[in-house]
DRENZABA-659112 format. One record per residue (C-alpha): residue number from 1; residue in three letters; x, y, z. Coordinates in steps of 0.25 Angstrom, whole numbers, always signed. Example, Ala and Ser with C-alpha at 12.3 -4.5 7.8 and 13.67 -1.06 7.14 Angstrom:
! residues 2
@nr:1; rest:ala; c1:+49; c2:-18; c3:+31 .
@nr:2; rest:ser; c1:+55; c2:-4; c3:+29 .
***
This chain:
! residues 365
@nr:1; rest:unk; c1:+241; c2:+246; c3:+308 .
@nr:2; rest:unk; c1:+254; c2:+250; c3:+304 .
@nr:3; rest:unk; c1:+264; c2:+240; c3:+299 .
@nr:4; rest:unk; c1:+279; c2:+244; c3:+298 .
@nr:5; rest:unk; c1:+279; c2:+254; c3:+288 .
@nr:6; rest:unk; c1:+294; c2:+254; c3:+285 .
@nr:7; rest:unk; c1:+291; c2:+251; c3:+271 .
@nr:8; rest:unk; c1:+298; c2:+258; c3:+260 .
@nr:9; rest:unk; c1:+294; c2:+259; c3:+245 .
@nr:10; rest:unk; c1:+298; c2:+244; c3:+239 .
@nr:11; rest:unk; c1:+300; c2:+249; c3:+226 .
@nr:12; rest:unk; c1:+308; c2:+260; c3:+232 .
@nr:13; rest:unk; c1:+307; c2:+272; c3:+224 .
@nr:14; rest:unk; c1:+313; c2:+286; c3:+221 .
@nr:15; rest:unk; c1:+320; c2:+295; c3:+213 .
@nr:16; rest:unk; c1:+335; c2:+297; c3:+217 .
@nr:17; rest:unk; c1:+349; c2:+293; c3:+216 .
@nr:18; rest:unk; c1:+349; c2:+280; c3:+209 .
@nr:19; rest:unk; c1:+361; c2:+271; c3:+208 .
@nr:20; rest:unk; c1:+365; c2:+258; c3:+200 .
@nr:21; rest:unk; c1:+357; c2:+249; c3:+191 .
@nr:22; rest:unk; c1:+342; c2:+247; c3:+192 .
@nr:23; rest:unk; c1:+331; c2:+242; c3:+187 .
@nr:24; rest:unk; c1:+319; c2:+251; c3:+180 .
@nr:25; rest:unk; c1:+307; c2:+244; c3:+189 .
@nr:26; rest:unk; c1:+298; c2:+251; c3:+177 .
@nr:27; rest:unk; c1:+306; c2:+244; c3:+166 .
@nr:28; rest:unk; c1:+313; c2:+233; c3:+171 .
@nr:29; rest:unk; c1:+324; c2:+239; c3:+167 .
@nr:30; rest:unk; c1:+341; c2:+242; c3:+173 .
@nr:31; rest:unk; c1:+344; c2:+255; c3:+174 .
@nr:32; rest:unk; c1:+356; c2:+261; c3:+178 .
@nr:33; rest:unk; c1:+357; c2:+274; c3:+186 .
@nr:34; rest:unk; c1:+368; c2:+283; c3:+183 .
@nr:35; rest:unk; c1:+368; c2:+290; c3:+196 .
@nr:36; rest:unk; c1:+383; c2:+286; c3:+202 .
@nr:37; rest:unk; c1:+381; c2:+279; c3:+216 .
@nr:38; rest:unk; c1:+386; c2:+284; c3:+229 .
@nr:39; rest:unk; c1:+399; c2:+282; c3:+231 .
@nr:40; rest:unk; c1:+403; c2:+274; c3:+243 .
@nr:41; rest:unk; c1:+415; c2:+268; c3:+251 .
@nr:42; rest:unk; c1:+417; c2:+254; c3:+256 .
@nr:43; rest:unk; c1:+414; c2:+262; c3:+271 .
@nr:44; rest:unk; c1:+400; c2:+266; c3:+267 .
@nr:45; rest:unk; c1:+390; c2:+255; c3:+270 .
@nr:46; rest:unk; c1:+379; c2:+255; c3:+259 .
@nr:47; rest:unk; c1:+364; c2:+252; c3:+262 .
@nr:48; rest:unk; c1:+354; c2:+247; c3:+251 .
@nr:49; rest:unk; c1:+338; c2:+250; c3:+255 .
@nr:50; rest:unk; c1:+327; c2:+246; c3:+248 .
@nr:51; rest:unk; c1:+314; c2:+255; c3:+251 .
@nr:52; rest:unk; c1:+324; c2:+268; c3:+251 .
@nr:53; rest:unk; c1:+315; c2:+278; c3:+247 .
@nr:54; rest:unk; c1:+303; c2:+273; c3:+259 .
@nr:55; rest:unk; c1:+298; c2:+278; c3:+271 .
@nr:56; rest:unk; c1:+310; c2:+270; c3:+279 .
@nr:57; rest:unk; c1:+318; c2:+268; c3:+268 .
@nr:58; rest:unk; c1:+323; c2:+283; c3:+267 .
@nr:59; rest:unk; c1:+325; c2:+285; c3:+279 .
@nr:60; rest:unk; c1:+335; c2:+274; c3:+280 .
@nr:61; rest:unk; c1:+342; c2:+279; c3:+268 .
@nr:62; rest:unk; c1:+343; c2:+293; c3:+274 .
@nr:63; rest:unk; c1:+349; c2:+286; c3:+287 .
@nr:64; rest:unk; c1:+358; c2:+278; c3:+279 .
@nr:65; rest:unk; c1:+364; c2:+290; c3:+271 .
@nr:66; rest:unk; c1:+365; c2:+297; c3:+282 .
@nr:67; rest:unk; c1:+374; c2:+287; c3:+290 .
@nr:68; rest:unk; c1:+382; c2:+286; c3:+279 .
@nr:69; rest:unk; c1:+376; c2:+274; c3:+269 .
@nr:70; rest:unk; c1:+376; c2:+273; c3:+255 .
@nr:71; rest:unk; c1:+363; c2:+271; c3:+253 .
@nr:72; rest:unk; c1:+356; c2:+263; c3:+241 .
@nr:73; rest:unk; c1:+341; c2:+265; c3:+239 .
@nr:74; rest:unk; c1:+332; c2:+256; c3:+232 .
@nr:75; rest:unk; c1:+319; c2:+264; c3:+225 .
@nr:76; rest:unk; c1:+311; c2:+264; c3:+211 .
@nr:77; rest:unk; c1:+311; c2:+277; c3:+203 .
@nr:78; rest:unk; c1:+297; c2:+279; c3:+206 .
@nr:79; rest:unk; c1:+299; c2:+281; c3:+221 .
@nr:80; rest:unk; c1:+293; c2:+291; c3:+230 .
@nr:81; rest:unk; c1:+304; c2:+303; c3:+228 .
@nr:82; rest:unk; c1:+299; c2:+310; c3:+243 .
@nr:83; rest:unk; c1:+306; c2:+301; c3:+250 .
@nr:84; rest:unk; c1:+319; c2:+301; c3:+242 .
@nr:85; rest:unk; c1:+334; c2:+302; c3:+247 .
@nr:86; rest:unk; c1:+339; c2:+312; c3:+240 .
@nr:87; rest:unk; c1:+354; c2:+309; c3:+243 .
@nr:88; rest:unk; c1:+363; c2:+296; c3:+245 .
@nr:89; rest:unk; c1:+354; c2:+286; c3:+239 .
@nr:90; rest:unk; c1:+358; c2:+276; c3:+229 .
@nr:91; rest:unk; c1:+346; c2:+273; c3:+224 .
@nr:92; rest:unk; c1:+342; c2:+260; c3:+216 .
@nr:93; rest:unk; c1:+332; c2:+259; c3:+207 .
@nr:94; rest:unk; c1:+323; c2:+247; c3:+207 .
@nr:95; rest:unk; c1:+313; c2:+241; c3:+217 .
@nr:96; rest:unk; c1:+314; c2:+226; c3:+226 .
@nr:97; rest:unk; c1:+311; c2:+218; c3:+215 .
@nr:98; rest:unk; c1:+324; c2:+224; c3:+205 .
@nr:99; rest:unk; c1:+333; c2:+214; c3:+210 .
@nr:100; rest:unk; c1:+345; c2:+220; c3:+201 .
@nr:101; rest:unk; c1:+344; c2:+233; c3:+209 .
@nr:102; rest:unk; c1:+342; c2:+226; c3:+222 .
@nr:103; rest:unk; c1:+355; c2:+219; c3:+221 .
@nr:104; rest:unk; c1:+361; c2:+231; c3:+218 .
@nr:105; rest:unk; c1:+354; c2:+238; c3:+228 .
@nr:106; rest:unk; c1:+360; c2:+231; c3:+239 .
@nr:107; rest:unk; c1:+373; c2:+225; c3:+234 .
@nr:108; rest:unk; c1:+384; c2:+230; c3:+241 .
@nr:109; rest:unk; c1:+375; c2:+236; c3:+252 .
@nr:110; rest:unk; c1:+377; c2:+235; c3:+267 .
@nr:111; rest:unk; c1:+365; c2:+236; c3:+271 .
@nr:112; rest:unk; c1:+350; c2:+233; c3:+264 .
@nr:113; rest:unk; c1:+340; c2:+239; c3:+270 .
@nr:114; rest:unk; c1:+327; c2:+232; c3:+263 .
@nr:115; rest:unk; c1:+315; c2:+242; c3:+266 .
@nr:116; rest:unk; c1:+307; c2:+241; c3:+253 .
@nr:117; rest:unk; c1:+293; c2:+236; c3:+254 .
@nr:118; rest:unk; c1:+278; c2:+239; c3:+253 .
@nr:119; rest:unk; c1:+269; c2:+242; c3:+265 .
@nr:120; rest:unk; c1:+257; c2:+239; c3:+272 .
@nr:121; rest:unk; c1:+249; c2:+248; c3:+264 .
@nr:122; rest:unk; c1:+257; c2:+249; c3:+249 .
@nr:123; rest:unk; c1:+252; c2:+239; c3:+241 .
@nr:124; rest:unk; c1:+246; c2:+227; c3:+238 .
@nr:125; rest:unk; c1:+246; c2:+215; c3:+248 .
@nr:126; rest:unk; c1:+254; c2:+207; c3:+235 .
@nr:127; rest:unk; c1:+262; c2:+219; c3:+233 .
@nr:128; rest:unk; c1:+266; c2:+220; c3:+247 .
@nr:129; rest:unk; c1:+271; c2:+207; c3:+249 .
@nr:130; rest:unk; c1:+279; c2:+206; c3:+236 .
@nr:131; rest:unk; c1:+286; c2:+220; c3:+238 .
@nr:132; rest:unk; c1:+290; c2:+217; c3:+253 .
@nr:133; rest:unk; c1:+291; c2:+201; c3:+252 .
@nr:134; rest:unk; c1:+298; c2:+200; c3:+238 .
@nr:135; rest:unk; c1:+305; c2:+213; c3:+238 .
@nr:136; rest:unk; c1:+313; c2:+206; c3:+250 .
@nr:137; rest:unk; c1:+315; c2:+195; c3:+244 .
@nr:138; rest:unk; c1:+323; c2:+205; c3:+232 .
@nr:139; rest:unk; c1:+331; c2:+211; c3:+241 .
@nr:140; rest:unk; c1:+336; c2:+199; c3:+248 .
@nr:141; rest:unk; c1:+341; c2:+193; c3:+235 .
@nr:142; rest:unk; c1:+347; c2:+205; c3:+232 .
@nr:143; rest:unk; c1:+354; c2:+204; c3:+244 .
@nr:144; rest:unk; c1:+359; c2:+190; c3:+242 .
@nr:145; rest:unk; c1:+363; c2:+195; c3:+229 .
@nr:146; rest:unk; c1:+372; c2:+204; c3:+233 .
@nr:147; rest:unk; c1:+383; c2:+209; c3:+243 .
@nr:148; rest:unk; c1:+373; c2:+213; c3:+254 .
@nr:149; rest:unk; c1:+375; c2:+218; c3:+268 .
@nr:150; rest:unk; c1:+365; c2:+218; c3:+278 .
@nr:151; rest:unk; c1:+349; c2:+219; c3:+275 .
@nr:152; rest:unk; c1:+339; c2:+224; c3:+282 .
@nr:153; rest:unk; c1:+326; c2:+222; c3:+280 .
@nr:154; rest:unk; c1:+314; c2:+231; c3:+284 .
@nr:155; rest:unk; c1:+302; c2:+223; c3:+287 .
@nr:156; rest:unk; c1:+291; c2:+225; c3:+297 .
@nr:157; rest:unk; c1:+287; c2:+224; c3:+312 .
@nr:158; rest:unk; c1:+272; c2:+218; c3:+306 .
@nr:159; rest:unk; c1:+279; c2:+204; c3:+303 .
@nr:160; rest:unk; c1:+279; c2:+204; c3:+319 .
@nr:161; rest:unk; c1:+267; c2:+207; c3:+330 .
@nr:162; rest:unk; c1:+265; c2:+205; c3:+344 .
@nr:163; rest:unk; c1:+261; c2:+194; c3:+352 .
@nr:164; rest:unk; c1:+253; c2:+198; c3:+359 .
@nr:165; rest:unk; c1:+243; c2:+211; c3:+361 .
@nr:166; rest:unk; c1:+252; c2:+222; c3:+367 .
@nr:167; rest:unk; c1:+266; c2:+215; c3:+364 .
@nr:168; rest:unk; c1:+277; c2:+219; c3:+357 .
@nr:169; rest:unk; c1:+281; c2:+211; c3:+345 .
@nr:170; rest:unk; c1:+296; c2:+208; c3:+343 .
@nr:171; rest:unk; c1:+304; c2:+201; c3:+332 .
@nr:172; rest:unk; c1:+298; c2:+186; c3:+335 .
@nr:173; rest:unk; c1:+285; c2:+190; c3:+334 .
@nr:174; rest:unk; c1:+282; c2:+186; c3:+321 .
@nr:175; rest:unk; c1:+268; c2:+185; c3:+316 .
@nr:176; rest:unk; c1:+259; c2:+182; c3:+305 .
@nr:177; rest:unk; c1:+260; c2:+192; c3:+292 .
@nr:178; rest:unk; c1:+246; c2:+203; c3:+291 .
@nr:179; rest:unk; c1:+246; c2:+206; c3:+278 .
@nr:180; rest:unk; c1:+254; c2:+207; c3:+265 .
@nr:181; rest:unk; c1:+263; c2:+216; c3:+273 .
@nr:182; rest:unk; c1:+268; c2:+208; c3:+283 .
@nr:183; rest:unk; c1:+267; c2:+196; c3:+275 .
@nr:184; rest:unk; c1:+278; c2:+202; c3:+265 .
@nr:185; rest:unk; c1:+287; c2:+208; c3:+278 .
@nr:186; rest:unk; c1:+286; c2:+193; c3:+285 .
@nr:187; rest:unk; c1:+290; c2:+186; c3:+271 .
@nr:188; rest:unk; c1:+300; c2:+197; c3:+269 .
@nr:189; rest:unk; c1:+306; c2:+193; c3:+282 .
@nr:190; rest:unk; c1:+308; c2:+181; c3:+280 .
@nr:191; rest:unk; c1:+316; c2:+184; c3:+267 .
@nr:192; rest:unk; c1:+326; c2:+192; c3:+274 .
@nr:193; rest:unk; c1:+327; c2:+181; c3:+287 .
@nr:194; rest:unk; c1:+330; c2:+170; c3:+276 .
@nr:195; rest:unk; c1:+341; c2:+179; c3:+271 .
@nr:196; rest:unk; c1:+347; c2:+181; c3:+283 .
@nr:197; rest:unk; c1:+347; c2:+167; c3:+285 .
@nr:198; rest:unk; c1:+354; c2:+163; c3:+272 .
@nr:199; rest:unk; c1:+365; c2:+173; c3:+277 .
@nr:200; rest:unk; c1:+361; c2:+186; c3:+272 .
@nr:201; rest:unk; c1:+361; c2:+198; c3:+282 .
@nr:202; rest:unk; c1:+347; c2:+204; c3:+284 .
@nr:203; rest:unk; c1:+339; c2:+211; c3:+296 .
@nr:204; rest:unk; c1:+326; c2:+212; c3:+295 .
@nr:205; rest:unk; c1:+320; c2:+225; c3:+304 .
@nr:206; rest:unk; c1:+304; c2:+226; c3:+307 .
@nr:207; rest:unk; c1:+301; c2:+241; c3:+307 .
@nr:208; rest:unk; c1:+289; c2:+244; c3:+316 .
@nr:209; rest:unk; c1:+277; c2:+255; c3:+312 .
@nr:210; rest:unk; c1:+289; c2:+266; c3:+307 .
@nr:211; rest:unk; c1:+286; c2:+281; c3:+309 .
@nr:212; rest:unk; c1:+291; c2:+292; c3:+303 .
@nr:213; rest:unk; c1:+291; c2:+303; c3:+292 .
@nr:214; rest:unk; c1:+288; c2:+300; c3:+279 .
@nr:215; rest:unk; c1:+279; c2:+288; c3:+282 .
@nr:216; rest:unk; c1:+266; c2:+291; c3:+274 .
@nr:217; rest:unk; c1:+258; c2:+278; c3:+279 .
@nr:218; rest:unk; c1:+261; c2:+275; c3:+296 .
@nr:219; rest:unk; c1:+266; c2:+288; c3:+301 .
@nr:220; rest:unk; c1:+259; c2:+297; c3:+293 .
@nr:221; rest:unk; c1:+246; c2:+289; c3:+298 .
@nr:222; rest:unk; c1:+250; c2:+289; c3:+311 .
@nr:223; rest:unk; c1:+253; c2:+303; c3:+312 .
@nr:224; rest:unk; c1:+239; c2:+304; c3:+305 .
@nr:225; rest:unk; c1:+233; c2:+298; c3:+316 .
@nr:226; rest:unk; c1:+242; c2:+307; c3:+327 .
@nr:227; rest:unk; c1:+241; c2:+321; c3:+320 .
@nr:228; rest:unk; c1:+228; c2:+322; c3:+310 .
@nr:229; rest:unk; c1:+214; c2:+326; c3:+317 .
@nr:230; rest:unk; c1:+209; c2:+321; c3:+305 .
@nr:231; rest:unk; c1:+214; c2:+306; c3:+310 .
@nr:232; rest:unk; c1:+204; c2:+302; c3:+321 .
@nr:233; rest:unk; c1:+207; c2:+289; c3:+323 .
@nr:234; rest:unk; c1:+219; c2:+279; c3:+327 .
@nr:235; rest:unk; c1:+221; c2:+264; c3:+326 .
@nr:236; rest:unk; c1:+221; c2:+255; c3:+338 .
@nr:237; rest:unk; c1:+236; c2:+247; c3:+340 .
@nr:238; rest:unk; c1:+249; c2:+252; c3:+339 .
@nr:239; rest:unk; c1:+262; c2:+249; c3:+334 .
@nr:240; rest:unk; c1:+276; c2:+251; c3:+336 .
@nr:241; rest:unk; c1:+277; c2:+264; c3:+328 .
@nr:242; rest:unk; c1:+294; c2:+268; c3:+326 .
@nr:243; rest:unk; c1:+302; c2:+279; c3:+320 .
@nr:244; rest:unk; c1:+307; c2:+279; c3:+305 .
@nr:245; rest:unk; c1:+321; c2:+283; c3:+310 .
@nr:246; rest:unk; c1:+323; c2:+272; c3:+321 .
@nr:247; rest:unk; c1:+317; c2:+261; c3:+311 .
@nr:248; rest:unk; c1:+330; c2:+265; c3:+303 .
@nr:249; rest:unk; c1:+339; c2:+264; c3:+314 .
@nr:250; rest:unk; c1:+335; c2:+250; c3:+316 .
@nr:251; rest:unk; c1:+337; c2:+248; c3:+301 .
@nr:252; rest:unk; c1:+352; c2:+253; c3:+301 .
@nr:253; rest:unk; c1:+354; c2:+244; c3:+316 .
@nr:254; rest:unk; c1:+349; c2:+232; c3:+309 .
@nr:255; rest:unk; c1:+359; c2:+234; c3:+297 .
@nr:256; rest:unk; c1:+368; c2:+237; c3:+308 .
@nr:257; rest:unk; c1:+366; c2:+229; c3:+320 .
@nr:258; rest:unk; c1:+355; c2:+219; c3:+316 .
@nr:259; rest:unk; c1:+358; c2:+201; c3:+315 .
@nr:260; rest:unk; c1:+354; c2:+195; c3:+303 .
@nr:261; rest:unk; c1:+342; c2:+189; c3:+302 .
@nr:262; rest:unk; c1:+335; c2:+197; c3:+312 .
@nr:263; rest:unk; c1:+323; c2:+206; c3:+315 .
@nr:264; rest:unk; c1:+322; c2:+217; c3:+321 .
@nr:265; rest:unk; c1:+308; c2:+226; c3:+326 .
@nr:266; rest:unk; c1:+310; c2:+241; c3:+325 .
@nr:267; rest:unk; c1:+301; c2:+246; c3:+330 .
@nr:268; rest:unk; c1:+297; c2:+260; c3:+338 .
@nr:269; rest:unk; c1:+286; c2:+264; c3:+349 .
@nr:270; rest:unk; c1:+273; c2:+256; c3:+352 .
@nr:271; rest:unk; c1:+261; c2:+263; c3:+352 .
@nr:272; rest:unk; c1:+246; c2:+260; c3:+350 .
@nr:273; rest:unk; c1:+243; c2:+270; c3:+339 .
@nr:274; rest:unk; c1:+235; c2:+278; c3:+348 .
@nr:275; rest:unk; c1:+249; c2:+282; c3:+356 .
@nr:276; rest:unk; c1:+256; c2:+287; c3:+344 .
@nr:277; rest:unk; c1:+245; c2:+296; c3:+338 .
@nr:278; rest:unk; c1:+242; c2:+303; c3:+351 .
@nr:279; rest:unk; c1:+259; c2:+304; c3:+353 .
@nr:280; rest:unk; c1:+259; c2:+308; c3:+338 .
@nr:281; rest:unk; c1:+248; c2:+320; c3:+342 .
@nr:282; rest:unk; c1:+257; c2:+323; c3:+354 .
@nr:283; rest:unk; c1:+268; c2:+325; c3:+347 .
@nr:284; rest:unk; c1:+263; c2:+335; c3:+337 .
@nr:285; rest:unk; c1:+248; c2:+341; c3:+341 .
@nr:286; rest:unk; c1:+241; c2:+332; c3:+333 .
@nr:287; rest:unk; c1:+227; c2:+328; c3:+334 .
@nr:288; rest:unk; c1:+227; c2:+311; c3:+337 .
@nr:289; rest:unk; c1:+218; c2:+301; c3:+331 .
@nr:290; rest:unk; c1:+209; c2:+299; c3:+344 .
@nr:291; rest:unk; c1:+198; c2:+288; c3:+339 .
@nr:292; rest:unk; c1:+206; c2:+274; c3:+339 .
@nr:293; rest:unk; c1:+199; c2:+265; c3:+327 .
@nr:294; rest:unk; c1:+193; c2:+254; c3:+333 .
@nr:295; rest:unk; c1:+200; c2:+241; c3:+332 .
@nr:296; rest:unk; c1:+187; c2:+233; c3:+327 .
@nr:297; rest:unk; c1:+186; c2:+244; c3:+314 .
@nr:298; rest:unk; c1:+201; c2:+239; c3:+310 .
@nr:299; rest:unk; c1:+197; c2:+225; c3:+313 .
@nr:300; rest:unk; c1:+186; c2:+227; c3:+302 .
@nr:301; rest:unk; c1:+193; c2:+233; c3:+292 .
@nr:302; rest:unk; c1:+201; c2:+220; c3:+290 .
@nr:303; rest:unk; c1:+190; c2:+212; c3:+285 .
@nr:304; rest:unk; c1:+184; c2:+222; c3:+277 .
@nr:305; rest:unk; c1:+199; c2:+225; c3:+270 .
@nr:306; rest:unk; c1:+197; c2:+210; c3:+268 .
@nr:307; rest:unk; c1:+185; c2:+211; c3:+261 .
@nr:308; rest:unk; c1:+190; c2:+221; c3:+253 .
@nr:309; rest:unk; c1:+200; c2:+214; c3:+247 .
@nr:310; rest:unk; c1:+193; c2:+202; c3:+244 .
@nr:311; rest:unk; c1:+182; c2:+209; c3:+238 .
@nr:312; rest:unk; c1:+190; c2:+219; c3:+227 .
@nr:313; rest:unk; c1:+201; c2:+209; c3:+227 .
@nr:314; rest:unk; c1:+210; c2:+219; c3:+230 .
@nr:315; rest:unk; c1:+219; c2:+221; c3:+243 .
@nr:316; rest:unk; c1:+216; c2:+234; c3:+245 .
@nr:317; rest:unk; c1:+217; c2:+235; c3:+259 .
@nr:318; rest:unk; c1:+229; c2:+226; c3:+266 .
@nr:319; rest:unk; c1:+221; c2:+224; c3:+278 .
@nr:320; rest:unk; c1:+215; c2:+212; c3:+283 .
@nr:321; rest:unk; c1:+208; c2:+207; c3:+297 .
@nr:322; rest:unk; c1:+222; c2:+203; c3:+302 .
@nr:323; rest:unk; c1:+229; c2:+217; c3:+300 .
@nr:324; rest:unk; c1:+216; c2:+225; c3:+305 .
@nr:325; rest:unk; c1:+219; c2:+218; c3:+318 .
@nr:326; rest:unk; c1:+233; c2:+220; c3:+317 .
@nr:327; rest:unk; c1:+230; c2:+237; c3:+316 .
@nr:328; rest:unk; c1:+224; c2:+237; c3:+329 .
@nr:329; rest:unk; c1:+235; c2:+228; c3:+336 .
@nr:330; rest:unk; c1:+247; c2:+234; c3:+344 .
@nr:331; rest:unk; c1:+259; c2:+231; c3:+335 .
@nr:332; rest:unk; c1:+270; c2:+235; c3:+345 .
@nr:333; rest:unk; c1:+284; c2:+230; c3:+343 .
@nr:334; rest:unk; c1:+297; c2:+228; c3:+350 .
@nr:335; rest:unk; c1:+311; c2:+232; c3:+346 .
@nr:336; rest:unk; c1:+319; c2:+227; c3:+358 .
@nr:337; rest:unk; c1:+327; c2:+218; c3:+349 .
@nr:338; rest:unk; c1:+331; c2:+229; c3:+339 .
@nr:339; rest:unk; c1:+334; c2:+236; c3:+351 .
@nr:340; rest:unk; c1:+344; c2:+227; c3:+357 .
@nr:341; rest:unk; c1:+348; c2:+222; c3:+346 .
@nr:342; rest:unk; c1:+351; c2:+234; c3:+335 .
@nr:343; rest:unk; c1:+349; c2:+245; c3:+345 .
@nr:344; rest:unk; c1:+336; c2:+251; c3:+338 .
@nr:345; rest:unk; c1:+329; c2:+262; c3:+346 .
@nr:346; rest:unk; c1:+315; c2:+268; c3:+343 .
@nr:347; rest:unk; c1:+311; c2:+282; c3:+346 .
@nr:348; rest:unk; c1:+297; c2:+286; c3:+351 .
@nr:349; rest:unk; c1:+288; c2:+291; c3:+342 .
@nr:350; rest:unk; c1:+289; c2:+304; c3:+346 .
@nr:351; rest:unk; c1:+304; c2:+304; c3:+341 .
@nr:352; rest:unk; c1:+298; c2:+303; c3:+326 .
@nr:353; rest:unk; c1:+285; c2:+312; c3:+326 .
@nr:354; rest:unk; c1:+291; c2:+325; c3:+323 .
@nr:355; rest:unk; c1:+298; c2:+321; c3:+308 .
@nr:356; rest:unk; c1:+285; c2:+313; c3:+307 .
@nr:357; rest:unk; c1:+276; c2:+323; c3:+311 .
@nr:358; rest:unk; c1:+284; c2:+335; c3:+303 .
@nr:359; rest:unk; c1:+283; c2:+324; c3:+291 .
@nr:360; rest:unk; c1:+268; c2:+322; c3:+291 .
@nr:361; rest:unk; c1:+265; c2:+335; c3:+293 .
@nr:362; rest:unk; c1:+273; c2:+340; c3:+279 .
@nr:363; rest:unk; c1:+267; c2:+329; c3:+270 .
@nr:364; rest:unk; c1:+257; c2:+333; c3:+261 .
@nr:365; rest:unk; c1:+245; c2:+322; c3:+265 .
***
């Protein structure tokens, strides 16, 4: 099963410029950085992002920058320095739960693109829903707090499903949460929608399953699964699989274009997973999975994750009956009112395969 995986490192974190008064997450103590911040004019629209230094949150800022923003990042000084921008960030040290840093982090910004969170897969079931619920919760005081343009939140196309086997869900199609995941992005929601209607100005925008280079867990699997003879096997389902690059092009059109209080699906092509390992292999010789695990084995590891768990006490797998089914279901999404209403377009996958390819095969794995 592949949840949206637009997630971006909560506690944000590299090394890089820095700028203004932080908090030391290690100590608990301010500190001020003494790296001058980028100038800007009254002309230049600024854009605070939590989750900077992430899978998405990167490539946002490198768009931004390049279209002319000033940018402000929000990262910890132990972040993962290989996905840094090197240039034009302002970066604020701190994590969701520094609320001094917060407020400064997006007073005065235009826009506040909140993508910080923890995945499917990252951590802990009560870490997860803290992190994702809570740390939304942060940002959205810091936003009443101070003189705030625009927010847009980044949550996921899991907090919706179709209704029916073979349907495409839409924005209405709201369901019950599987998991600690989609239980901390359906609360989260809820956050952003009551801030909207206490008068604050907030999109929320639901990535599908996104694609791109970069992306150690979804694509990197995927690709596995396309490319390696050493990757026999595929899973049943689909799900709506869309390009890193056009999920930012719906960010900056909700920012731009999007009503407050709204939701909006970006999402990208719908394919059983069997249609986008064999395309992938077309696209660059590769050898496809071409045994498709059978549906009852993933309806069996539920119960057995299950057992796990109560018996060490531990989560060690966030798996359970109710999301083994949902890895076998087809999880395919519309986009039509992103479409007519902010003018998203999606590319086919084919359009993302080469960087992503050219990506997979230079990591050291």
């Amino acid at each position: 099963m592949a949840e949206s995986n637009a997630e971006s490192d909560a506690d944000g974190s590299v090394a890089g410029i820095k700028s203004g008064t932080s908090t030391d997450t290690s100590t608990g103590t301010a500190t001020t950085d003494t790296t001058s911040k980028t100038d800007t004019d009254t002309d230049t629209p600024t854009a605070a992002v939590t989750g900077a230094t992430g899978f998405l949150g990167t490539a946002l800022c490198t768009r931004l920058l390049a279209d002319g923003w000033t940018v402000r990042g929000l990262c910890r000084p132990t972040s993962d320095r290989k996905r840094t921008i090197r240039d034009g960030v302002d970066w604020y040290v701190g994590d969701l739960f520094d609320r001094p840093t917060l407020r400064e982090l997006v007073d005065g910004a235009d826009a506040v693109f909140h993508l910080a969170g923890i995945g499917l897969w990252s951590a802990s079931p009560e870490t997860v829903e803290r992190v994702n619920r809570e740390g939304t919760g942060s940002v959205l005081d810091a936003c009443r707090d101070a003189d705030t343009g625009r927010l847009i939140f980044t949550s996921t196309a899991g907090t919706r499903r179709p209704d029916q086997p073979g349907g495409l869900a839409t924005e209405t199609d709201l369901v019950e949460p599987i998991g600690a995941y989609q239980r901390s992005k359906a609360t989260a929601e809820q956050f952003v929608d009551r801030y909207a209607a206490e008068g604050g100005d907030a999109v929320t925008v639901h990535p599908t399953s996104v694609f791109g280079p970069g992306d150690d867990e979804f694509t990197a699997q995927l690709l596995s699964m396309g490319l390696e003879p050493t990757m026999p096997a595929y899973l049943p389902g689909g799900l709506s699989i869309v390009g890193r690059d056009d999920v930012i092009d719906g960010l900056l059109a909700a920012y731009e274009r999007g009503e407050s209080g709204e939701h909006y699906i970006l999402g990208g092509e719908n394919l059983t997973y069997e249609q986008a390992i064999e395309r992938i292999a077309d696209c660059a010789d590769g050898t496809p999975a071409r045994v498709q695990v059978p549906a009852a084995a993933i309806h069996a590891a539920g119960p057995v994750a299950e057992v796990v768990g109560t018996v060490t006490e531990q989560h060690v797998f966030p798996f359970d009956r109710k999301m083994a089914r949902l890895a076998t279901e087809r999880l395919f999404y519309s986009s039509r009112k992103a479409q007519d209403e902010l003018g998203y377009e999606s590319r086919p996958l084919e359009a993302h395969l080469p960087a992503a390819i050219e990506w997979y095969r230079a990591a050291d794995r």
